[in-house]
C-alpha positions as CSV (number, residue, x, y, z in Angstrom):
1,X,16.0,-9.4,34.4
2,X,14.4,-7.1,32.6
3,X,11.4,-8.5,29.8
4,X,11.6,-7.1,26.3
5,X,8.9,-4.7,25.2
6,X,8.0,-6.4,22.1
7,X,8.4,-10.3,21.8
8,X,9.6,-11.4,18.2
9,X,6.5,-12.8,16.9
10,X,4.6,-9.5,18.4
11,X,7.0,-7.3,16.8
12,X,7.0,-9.6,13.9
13,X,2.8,-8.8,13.7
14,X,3.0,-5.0,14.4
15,X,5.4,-5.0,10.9
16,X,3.2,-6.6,9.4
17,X,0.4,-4.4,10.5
18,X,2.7,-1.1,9.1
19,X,3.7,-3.0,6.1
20,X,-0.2,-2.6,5.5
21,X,-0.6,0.7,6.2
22,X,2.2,1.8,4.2
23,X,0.9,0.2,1.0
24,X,-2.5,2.1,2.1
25,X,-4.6,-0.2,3.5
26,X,-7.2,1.1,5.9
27,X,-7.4,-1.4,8.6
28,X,-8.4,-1.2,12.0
29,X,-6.6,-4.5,13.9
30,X,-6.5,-5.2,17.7
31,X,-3.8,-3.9,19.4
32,X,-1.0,-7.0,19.1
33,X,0.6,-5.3,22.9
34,X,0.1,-3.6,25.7
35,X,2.4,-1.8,27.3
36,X,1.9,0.0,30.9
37,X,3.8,1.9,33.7
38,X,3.5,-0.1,36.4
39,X,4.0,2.2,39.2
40,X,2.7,5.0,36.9
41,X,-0.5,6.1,34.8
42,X,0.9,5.5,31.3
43,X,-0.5,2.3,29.3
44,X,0.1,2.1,25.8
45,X,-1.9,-0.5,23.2
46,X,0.3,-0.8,19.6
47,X,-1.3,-2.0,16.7
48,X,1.9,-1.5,14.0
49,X,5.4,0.0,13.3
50,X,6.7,1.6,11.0
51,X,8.5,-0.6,8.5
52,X,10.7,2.3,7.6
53,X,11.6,3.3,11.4
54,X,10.7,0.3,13.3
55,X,11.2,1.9,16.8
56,X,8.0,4.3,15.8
57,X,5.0,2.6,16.7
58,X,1.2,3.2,16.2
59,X,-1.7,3.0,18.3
60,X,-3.9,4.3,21.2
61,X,-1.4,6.1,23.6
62,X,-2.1,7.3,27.3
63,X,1.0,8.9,28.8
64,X,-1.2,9.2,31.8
65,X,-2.7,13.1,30.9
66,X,-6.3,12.2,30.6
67,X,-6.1,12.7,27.0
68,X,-5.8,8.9,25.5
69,X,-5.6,9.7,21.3
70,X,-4.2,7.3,18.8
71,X,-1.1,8.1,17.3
72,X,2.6,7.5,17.1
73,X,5.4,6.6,19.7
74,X,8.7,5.7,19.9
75,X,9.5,2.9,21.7
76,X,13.0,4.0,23.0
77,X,11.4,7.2,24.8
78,X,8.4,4.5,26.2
79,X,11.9,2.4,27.3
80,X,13.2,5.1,28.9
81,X,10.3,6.3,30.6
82,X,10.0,5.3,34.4
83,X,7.3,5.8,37.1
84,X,7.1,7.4,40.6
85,X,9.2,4.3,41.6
86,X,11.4,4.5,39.2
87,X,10.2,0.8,37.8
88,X,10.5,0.7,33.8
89,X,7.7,0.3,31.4
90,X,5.9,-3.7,30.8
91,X,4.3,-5.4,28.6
92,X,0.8,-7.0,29.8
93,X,2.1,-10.6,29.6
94,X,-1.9,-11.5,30.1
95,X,-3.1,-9.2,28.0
96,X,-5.4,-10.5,25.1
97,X,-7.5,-8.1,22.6
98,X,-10.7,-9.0,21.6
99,X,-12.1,-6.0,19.6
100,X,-10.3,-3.6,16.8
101,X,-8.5,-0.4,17.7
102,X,-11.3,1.8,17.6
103,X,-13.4,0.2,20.0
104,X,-10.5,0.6,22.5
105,X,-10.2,3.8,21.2
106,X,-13.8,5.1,21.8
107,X,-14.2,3.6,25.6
108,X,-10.7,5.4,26.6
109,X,-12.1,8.5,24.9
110,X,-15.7,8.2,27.7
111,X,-13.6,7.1,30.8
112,X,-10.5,9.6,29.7
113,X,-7.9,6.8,30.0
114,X,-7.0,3.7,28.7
115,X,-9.6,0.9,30.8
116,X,-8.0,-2.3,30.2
């Protein structure tokens, strides 16, 4: 069985994270996911989705190009995407943030991928 990319109380947070931005907060959270390719270099780390278009999500995004940069996705094409094995995209069940967006942001920037 495949797991869901989002858990309800995960999705449920990364709404409430968009709902934020879209009345124009500034806010820098920890990612609330992470997603990753496991037979593949992609890893994603989601902070918020759009309330209007909640399959468009936000956050630092590394498709596996050397060129990790915060911006949008949408999480049907992250569904759909498959690695050399032809394994479907996770989410890091073990995962656990423990330092805003940025600071992810900044270290993937140096190392030129996504490190955690």
């Amino acid at each position: 069985m495949v797991q869901p990319l989002l858990t309800p109380s995960q999705r449920e947070q990364l709404l409430a994270n968009g709902r934020r931005t879209a009345r124009g907060e500034e806010i820098d959270p920890p990612p609330v996911v992470k997603l990753f390719m496991p037979d593949g270099p992609g890893t994603w780390l989601l902070t918020e989705l759009d309330p209007m278009e909640p399959t468009r999500a936000f956050g630092l995004c590394d498709p596996g190009l050397s060129s990790p940069e915060l911006g949008y996705v949408c999480l049907l094409e992250v569904a759909a995407l498959r690695g050399r094995l032809r394994l479907p995209v996770e989410r890091d069940l073990h995962f656990r943030a423990d330092r805003p967006l940025s600071a992810y942001a900044a270290e993937a920037q140096v190392a030129g991928r996504i490190t955690v």
